[in-house]
C-alpha positions in Angstrom: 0.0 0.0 0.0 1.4 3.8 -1.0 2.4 5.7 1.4 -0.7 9.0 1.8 2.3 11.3 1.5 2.7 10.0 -1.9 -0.5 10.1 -3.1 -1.8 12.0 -5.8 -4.8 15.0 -5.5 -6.5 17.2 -8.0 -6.4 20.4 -7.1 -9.0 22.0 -5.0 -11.5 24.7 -6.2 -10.2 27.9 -4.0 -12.3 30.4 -2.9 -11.4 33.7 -4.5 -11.1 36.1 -1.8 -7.6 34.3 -1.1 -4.6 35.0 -3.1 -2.3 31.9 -3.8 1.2 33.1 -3.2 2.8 30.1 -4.5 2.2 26.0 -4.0 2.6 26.9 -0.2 0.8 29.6 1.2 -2.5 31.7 0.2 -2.8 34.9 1.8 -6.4 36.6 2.6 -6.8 40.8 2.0 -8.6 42.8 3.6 -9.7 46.1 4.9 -7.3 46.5 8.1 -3.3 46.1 7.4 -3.4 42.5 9.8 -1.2 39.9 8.0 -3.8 36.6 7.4 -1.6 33.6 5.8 -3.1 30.1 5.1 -0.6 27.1 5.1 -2.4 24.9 2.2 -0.7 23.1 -1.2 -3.2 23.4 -4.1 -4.8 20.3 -3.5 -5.7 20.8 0.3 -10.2 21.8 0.1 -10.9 25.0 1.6 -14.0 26.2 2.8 -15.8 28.6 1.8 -17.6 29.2 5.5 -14.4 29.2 7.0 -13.3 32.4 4.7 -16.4 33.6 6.3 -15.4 33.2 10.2 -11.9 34.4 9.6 -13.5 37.9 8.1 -16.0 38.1 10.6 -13.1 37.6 12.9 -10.7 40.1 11.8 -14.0 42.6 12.5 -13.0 42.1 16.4 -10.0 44.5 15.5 -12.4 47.7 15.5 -14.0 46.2 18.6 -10.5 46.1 20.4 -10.3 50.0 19.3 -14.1 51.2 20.8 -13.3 48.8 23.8 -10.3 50.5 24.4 -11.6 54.2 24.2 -14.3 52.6 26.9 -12.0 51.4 29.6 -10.3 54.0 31.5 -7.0 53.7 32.8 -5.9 51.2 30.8 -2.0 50.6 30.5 0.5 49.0 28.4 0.3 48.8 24.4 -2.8 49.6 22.5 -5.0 46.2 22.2 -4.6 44.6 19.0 -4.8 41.7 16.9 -1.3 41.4 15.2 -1.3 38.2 12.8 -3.6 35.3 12.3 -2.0 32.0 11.0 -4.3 29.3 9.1 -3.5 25.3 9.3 -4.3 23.1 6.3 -7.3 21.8 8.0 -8.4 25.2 8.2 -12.5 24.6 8.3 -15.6 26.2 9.6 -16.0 26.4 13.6 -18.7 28.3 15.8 -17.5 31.5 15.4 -13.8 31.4 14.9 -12.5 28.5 12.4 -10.9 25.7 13.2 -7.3 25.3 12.7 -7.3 29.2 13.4 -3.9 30.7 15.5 -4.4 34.4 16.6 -2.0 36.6 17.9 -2.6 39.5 20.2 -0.9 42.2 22.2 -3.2 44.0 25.1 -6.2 41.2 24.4 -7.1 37.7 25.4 -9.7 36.5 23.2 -11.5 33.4 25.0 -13.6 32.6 22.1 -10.2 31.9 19.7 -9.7 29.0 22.3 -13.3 27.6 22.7 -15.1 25.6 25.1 -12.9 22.3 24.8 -10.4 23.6 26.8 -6.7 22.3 26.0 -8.7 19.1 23.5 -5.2 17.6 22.7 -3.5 14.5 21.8 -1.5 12.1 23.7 0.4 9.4 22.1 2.1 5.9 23.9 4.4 3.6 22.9 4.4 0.1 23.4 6.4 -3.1 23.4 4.2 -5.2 21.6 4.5 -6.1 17.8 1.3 -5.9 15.5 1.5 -9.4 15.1 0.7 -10.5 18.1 -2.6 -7.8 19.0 -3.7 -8.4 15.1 -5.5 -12.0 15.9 -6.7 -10.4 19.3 -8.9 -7.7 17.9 -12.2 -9.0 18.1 -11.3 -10.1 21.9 -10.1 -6.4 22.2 -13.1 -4.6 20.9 -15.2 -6.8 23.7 -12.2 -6.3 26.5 -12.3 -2.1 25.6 -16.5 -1.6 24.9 -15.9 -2.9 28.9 -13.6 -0.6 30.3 -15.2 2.4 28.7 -18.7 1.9 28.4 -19.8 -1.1 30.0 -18.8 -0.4 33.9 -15.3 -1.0 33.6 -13.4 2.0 33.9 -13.4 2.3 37.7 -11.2 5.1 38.5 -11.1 6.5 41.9 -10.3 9.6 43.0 -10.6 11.0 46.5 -11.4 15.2 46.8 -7.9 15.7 47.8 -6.5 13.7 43.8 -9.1 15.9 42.2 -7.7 19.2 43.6 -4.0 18.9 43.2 -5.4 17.6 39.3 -7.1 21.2 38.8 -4.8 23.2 40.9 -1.6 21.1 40.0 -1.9 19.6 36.6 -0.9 15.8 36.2 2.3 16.0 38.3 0.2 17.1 40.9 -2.1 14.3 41.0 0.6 11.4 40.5 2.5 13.1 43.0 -0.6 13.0 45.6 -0.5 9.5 48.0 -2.9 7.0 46.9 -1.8 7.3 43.2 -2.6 3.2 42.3 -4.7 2.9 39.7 -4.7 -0.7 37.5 -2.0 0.1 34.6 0.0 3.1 36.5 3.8 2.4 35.6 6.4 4.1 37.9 7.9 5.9 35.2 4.6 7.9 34.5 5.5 10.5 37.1 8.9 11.2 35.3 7.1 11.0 32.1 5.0 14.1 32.9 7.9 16.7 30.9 7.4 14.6 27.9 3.9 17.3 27.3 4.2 20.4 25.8 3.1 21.7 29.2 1.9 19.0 32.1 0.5 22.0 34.2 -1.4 25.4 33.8 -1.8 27.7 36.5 -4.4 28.4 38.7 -4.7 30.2 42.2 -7.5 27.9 43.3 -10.6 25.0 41.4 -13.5 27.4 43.2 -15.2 27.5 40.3 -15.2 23.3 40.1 -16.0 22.6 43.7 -18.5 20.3 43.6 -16.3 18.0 40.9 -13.3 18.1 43.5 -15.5 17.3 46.6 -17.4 14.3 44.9 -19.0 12.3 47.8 -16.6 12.8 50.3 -14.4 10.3 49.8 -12.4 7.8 47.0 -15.2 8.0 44.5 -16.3 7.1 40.6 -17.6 9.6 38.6 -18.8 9.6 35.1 -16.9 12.8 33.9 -13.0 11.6 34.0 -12.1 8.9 31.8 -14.6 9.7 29.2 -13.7 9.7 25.7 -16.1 12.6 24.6 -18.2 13.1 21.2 -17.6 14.6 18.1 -14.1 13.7 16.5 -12.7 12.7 19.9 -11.3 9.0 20.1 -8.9 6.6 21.7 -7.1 4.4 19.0 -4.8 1.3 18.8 -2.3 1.7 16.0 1.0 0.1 14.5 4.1 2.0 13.0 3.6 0.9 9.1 6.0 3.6 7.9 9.1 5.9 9.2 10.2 8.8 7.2 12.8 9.7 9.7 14.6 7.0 11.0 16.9 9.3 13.7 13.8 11.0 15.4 11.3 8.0 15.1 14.3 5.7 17.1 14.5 8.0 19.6 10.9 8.8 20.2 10.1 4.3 20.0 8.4 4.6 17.0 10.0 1.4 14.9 7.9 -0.4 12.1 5.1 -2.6 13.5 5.3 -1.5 17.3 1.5 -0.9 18.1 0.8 2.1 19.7 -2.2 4.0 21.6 -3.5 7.5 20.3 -5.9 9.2 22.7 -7.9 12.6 21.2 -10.0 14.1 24.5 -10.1 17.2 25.9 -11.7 18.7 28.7 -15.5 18.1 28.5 -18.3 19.6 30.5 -15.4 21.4 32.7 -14.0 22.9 29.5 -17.7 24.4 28.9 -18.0 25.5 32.4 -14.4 27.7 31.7 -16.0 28.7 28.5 -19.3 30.1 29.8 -17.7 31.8 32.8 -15.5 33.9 30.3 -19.0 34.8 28.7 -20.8 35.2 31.6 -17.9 38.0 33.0 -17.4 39.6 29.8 -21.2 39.9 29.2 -21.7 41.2 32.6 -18.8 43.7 32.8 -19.2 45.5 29.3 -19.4 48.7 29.0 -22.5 50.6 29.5 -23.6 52.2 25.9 -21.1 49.9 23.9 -22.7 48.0 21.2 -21.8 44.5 21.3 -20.3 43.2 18.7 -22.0 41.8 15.5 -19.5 39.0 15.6 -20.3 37.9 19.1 -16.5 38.0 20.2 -15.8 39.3 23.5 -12.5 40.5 24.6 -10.6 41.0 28.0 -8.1 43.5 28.0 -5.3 42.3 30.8 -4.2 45.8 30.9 -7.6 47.0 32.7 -7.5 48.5 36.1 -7.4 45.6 38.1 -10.0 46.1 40.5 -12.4 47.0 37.7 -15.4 44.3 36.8 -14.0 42.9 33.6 -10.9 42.2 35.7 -12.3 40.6 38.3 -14.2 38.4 35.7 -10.9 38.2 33.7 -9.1 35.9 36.8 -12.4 33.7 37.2 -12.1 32.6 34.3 -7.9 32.3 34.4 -8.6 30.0 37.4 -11.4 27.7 35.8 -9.4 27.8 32.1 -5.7 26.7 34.2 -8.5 24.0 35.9 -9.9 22.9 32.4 -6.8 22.5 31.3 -5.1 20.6 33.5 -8.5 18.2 34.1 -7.7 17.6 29.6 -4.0 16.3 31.0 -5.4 14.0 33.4 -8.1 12.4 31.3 -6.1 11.8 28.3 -3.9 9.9 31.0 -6.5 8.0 32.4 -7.8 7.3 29.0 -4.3 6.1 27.8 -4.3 4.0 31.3 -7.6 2.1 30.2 -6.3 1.8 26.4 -3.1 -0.1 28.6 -5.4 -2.3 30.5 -7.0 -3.7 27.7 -3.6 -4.9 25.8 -2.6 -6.0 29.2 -5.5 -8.3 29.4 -5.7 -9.6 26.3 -2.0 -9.5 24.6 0.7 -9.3 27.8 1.8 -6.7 29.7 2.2 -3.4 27.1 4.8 -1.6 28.9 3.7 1.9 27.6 5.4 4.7 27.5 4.2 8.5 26.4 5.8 9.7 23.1 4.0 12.9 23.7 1.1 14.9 25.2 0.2 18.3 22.6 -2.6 20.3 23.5 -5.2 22.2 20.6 -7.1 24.7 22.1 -5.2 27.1 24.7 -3.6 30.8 24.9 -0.1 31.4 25.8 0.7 34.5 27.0 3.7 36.4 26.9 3.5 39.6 28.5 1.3 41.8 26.7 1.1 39.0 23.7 -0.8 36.3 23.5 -0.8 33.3 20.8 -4.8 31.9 20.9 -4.6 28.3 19.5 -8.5 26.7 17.8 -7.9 23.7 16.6 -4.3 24.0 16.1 -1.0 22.6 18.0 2.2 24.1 18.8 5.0 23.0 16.6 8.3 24.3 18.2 11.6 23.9 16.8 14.8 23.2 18.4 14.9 26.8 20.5 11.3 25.7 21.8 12.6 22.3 23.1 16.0 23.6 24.4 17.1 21.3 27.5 14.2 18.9 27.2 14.0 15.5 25.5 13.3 16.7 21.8 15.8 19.5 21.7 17.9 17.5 19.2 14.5 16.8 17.1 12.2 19.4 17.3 8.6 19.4 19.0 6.2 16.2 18.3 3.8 16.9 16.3 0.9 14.3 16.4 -1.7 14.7 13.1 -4.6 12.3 12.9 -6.2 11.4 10.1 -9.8 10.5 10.4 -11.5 7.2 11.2 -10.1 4.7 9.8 -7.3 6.5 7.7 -3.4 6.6 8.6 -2.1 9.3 11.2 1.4 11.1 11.3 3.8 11.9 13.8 6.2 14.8 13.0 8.8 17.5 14.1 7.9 20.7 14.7 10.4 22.9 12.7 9.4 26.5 14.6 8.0 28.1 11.4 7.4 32.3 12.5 4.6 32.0 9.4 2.3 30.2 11.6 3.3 31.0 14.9 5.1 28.1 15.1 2.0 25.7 14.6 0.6 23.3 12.9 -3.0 21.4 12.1 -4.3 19.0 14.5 -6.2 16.6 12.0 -7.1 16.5 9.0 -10.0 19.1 8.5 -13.4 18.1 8.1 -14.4 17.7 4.3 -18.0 17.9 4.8 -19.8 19.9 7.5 -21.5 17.3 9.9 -25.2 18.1 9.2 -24.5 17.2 5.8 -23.1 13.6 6.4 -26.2 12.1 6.9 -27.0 12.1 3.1 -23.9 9.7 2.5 -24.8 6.3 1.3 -25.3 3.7 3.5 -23.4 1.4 1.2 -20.3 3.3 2.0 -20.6 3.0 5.8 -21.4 -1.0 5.0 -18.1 -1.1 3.2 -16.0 1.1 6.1 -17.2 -1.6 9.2 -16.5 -4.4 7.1 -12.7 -3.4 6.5 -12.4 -1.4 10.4 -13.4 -2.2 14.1 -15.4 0.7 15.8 -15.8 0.5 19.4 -18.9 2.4 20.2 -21.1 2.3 23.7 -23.9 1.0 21.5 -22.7 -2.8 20.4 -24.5 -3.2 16.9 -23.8 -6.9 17.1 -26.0 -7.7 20.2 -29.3 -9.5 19.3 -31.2 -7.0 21.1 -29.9 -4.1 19.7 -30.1 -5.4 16.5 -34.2 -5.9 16.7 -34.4 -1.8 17.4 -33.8 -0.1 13.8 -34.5 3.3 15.1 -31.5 2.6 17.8 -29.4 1.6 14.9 -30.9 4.5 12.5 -29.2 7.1 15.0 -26.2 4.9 15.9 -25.2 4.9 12.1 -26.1 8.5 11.4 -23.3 9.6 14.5 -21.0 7.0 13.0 -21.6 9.0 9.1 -20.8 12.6 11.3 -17.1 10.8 11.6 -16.4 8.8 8.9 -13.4 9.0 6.2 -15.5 10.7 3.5 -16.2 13.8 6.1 -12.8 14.9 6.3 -10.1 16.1 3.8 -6.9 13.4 2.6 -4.5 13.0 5.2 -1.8 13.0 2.8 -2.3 16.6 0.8 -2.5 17.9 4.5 0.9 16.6 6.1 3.0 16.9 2.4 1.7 21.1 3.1 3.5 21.0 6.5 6.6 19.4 4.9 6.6 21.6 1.6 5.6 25.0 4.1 8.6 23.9 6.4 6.2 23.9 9.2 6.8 20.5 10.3 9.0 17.1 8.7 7.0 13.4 9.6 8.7 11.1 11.8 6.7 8.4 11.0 3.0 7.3 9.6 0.5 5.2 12.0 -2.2 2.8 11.1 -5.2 2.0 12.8 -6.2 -1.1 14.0 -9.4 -0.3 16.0 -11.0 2.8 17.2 -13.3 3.6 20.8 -15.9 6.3 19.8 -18.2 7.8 22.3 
């Protein structure tokens, strides 16, 4: 089988309102003098709704400008929006695109983020060959509809292990007594500085009280551990290709090691951060300031800090570091349960974390701030200075959609996109349109691939209620291969832009879907 990388694309239909400035890059124009750059070869699809967002976006320029004039005493430089950067699987989001990087100086823009707080990806190695977890797939998928969906996941946490996990990020939690949960290796406390960041501030987890208390003592809940909807996943994969053989030696990634990809982020705690953002900004604007047509509300750090928006501003600093650090944990826990089922069923997997890259986050650097939708960092060697990848470069983990090949590659620290690249794909086809794809195609996609879903299609019972299985395929249709754009036009971009070179290229061998 051909490698994606070297497969061949007809060129896509481009929108007109951006300029191709070569095979690379398309730039967008417009009114305000804002550079707008798209990273996307000529066969990459672009959306024309996405066009849309970015435009509407830029529009939160002249509301940095009236805000501004409104807010008195405000210090520092003038709050503006200085660059925007656009991934190859630039596509339309709810409000802001996805695969969208905006950069700032005297804003923070909550809504460039968006509710799934820090959604990222965390990748494990393991030390078992293909060959061996191949004929156990079908005991697998029954093993791993368990641990997820079926009662099995069982993890405990008393008040005190949910704190230092909001407050502390995962080093605080594995570092908290009690830390024993089935597939926990001793090396996963080290392992912690192999994530672009394993914690995020925060001053306190008021705003997530309830979560940390629980029921008072070592408890189950039904929030940590889950998988999530939309294109979120946990997936068993082999190595079937290496393009570098240096960097994918040293990061365990040799032909036909299986390893685990996890996609999650920070569920109904990630919406709580977002609405408290809202809720301040909405509640702290300025009397007789329009809101703005575009719906994007700022905070301007440089306020008077006593002032309402301020006030509002480190809520919702405290319950984004807690969001944040809750994503770390649960990708970990999630990783845990993807151990516990190879463990079970094919020997004892002794994983260990290639990486752990976060999507949607800010980083601030005094009065600028890089906003991140859909996008993940991609440092170079200055970014990973004195760390495990400085000789490499920053993992960069791009999954393809169900069913289709991911990639692992090194960040190469390209300025043009704020040192960033995509974090899938791209969705091809927006999801209330995937429900007129043929059924025959889905037929044909769970004969060739294992899904893992909390509905099991093959039970007897299930299978006598067609309206259960009606809706059960029409989620399935939301994420299937024809939804999203090529994997391989996407990554050969990053190469071609110098945004990012693959490591190595990662099959699927069964994927958990919630």
């Amino acid at each position: 089988m051909s490698s994606p990388l070297s497969s061949s694309a007809s060129r896509a239909r481009q929108d007109p309102r951006l300029h191709r400035v070569d095979d690379r890059w398309l730039r967008l124009p417009h009114r305000r003098n804002i550079p707008v750059e798209l990273c996307a070869g000529p066969d990459v699809p672009l959306e024309p709704g996405a066009v849309d967002e970015v435009l509407a976006l830029l529009d939160t320029a002249d509301t940095l400008d009236r805000l501004a004039e409104a807010t008195p005493g405000l210090t520092g430089p003038p709050p503006r929006i200085t660059r925007i950067a656009l991934t190859p699987d630039f596509h339309k989001g709810a409000g802001v695109p996805i695969g969208t990087v905006v950069q700032t100086e005297g804003a923070l823009l909550p809504q460039a983020v968006g509710n799934d707080v820090n959604c990222g990806m965390r990748l494990e190695t393991t030390g078992l060959p293909v060959d061996r977890v191949r004929p156990r797939l079908a005991a697998l998928e029954r093993r791993l509809r368990h641990l997820f969906f079926e009662g099995g996941r069982r993890i405990a946490l008393r008040p005190a292990q949910r704190e230092a996990l909001l407050r502390e990020g995962l080093p605080g939690l594995l570092h908290t007594a009690g830390a024993d949960w089935a597939g926990l290796r001793p090396e996963d406390a080290a392992d912690t500085g192999r994530a672009h960041a394993a914690a995020f501030p925060a001053s306190g987890a008021d705003a997530f009280a309830d979560w940390v208390r629980g029921s008072g003592g070592a408890g189950h809940d039904g929030i940590i551990g889950g998988v999530g909807g939309g294109n979120h996943f946990a997936e068993l994969q082999y190595v079937s290709a290496v393009h570098d053989a240096r960097a994918a030696y040293a990061w365990g990634l040799t032909p036909g090691t299986v390893v685990t990809m996890v996609h999650s982020g920070s569920l109904a705690l990630g919406h709580q951060a977002g609405a408290t953002a809202l809720d301040g900004l909405r509640s702290s604007w300025p009397a007789g300031l329009p809101r703005p047509r575009n719906k994007i509300l700022p905070f301007l750090p440089g306020a008077d800090p006593d002032a309402p928006a301020s006030r509002a501003l480190r809520r919702y600093l405290d319950a984004f570091g807690n969001a944040a650090n809750f994503a770390l944990g649960n990708r970990f826990f999630l990783s845990l349960m993807m151990r516990r089922g190879l463990a079970a069923e094919c020997g004892d997997p002794a994983a260990r974390v290639v990486y752990d890259a976060p999507h949607n986050l800010f980083w601030q650097d005094g009065a600028r701030t890089v906003h991140r939708k859909g996008a993940t960092p991609a440092g170079g060697y200055a970014a990973t200075a004195g760390g495990p990848y400085a000789m490499w470069g920053e993992p960069v983990i791009v999954p393809g959609s169900m069913g289709a090949a991911s990639f692992v590659l090194r960040g190469l620290g390209n300025a043009r996109t704020l040192a960033s690249a995509c974090h899938g794909a791209g969705r091809r086809v927006p999801r209330g349109a995937t429900a007129r794809a043929g059924d025959a195609e889905l037929d044909a996609f769970l004969r060739e691939f294992r899904v893992v879903t909390p509905l099991d299609p093959g039970d007897p019972a299930v299978a006598r209620r067609r309206d259960v299985i009606a809706a059960w395929r029409r989620d399935l249709k939301q994420e299937a291969p024809w939804a999203y754009k090529d994997i391989g036009p996407v990554v050969s971009s990053l190469r071609a832009a110098e945004v990012a070179e693959p490591v190595a290229e990662l099959r699927p061998l069964l994927t958990v879907k919630g």
